[in-house]
N, C-alpha and C positions, 0 to 999 in steps of 0.2 A: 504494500500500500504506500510506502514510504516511496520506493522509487515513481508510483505512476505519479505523485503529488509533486516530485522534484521534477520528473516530464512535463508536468503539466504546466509548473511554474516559470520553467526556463523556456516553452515555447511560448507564454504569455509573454516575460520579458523580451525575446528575438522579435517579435512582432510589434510590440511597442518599442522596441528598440529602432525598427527597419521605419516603421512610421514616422516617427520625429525626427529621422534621417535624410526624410527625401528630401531634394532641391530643386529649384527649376531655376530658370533665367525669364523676367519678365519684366518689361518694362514700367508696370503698374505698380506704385506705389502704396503698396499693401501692407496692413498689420490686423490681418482677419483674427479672431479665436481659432486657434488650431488646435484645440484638445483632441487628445488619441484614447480611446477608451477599449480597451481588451477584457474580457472576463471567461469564466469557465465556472462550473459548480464550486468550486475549491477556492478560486483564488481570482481577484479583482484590482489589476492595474491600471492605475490612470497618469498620464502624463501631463504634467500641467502645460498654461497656456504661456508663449513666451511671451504676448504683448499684451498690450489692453483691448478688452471689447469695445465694438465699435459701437456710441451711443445711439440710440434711438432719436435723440438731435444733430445726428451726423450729416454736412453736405454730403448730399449726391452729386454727381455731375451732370444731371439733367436738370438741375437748381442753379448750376453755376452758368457765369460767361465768364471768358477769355478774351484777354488783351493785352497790351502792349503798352507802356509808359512810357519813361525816359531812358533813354541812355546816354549813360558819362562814360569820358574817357578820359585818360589820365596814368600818367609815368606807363605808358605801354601796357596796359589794361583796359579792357573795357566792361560795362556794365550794365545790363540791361534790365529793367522793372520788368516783370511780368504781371499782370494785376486778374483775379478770381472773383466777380461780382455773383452776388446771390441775387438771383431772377425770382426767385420764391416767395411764398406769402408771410412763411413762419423763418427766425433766427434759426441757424443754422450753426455747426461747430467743425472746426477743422483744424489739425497738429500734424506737422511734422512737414517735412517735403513731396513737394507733387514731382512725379517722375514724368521728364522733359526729353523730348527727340527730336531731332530736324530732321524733316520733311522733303521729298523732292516735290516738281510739281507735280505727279504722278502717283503721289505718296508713298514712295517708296522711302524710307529711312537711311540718313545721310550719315557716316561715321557711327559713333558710337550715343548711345545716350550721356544724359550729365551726370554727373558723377557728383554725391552728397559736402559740402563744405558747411561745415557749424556744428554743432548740438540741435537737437530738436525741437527747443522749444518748448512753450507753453499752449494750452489749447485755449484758440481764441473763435469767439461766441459773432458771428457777423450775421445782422439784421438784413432784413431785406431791404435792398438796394445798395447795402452795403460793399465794404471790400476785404481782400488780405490780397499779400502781395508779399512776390519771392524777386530774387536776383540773380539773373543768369550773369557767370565770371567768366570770360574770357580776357587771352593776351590780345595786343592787335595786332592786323596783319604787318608784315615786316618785319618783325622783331626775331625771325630764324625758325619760327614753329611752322611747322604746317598749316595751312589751312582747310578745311572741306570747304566743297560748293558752297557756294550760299543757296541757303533754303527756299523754301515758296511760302513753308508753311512750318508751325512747330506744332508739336504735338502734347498737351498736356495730361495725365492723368492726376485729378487730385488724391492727398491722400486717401488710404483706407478702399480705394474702387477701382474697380475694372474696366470699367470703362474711360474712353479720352475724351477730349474734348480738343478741336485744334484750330490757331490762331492765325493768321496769316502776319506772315510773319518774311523779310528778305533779313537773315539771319545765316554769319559764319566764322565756325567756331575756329580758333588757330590751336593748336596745341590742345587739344581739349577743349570741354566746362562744366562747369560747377553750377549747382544749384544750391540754394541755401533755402532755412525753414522760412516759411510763410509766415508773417505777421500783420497786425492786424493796419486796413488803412492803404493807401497807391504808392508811400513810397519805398517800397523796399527792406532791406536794411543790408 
């Protein structure tokens, strides 16, 4: 009896082990519940969840619009506002970074996506008609980095969704870029 209880228990862990292992590559900037739950008569493994759930005040992206602000340039840097207005009736909340892609005209995606620059942030409560706003970093052209095309269009997903939402946008990156956390309000940080 003893051995089928220790079978039983180390295929419950292999399982919950193989589950909180998988990985994918996607450009959505995601932090779902991912709780893995295995059980058997005997014995009940649960793995917990590595982020936080997503409020029931959460932006959708069918809430938001996309846009474009300012850009600074400055000591061979440049800097773009991306601006997330809520189109909705009800306040909405969103944390962390929205995952950014450039676009052909074709939509086809140019180079790589941006890559996270900061800490995450606090989560901020934006009203309807409201804003938040992130900052794309790149170097400028000239300065030895490569450049991709320039874009037609970016592609944003905000956080926590699967779905994008995409800006038009003549945008290109040199060397890479960076996104940073959303905060609340058009100008950046």
């Amino acid at each position: 009896m003893r051995n089928v209880l220790a079978g039983i228990t180390l295929v419950v862990v292999l399982t919950a082990g193989i589950g909180a292992c998988s990985s994918g590559k996607d450009n959505a900037s995601s932090s779902k519940d991912t709780s893995t739950t295995a059980s058997t008569a005997a014995t009940t493994t649960t793995v917990p969840a590595t982020s936080p759930t997503t409020s029931s005040t959460h932006c959708s992206t069918d809430q938001l619009k996309g846009g474009l602000g300012e850009t600074q340039s400055g000591a061979g840097q440049r800097y773009t506002i991306v601006v997330l207005t809520n189109t909705g009736t009800k306040a909405c909340d969103l944390r962390g970074f929205p995952g950014v892609s450039l676009l052909d005209a074709n939509g086809k995606q140019i180079g790589e996506p941006a890559s996270r620059e900061g800490s995450e942030g606090a989560t901020i409560s934006i009203a309807p008609g409201a804003s938040a706003s992130t900052t794309l970093h790149t170097s400028a052209a000239g300065l030895g980095a490569q450049c991709d095309p320039t874009s037609a269009q970016l592609r944003v997903y905000p956080p926590d969704n699967t779905a994008s939402l995409t800006i038009t946008a003549a945008y290109s990156a040199c060397g890479g870029f960076r996104v940073s956390t959303l905060v609340a309000g058009t100008a950046g940080n």
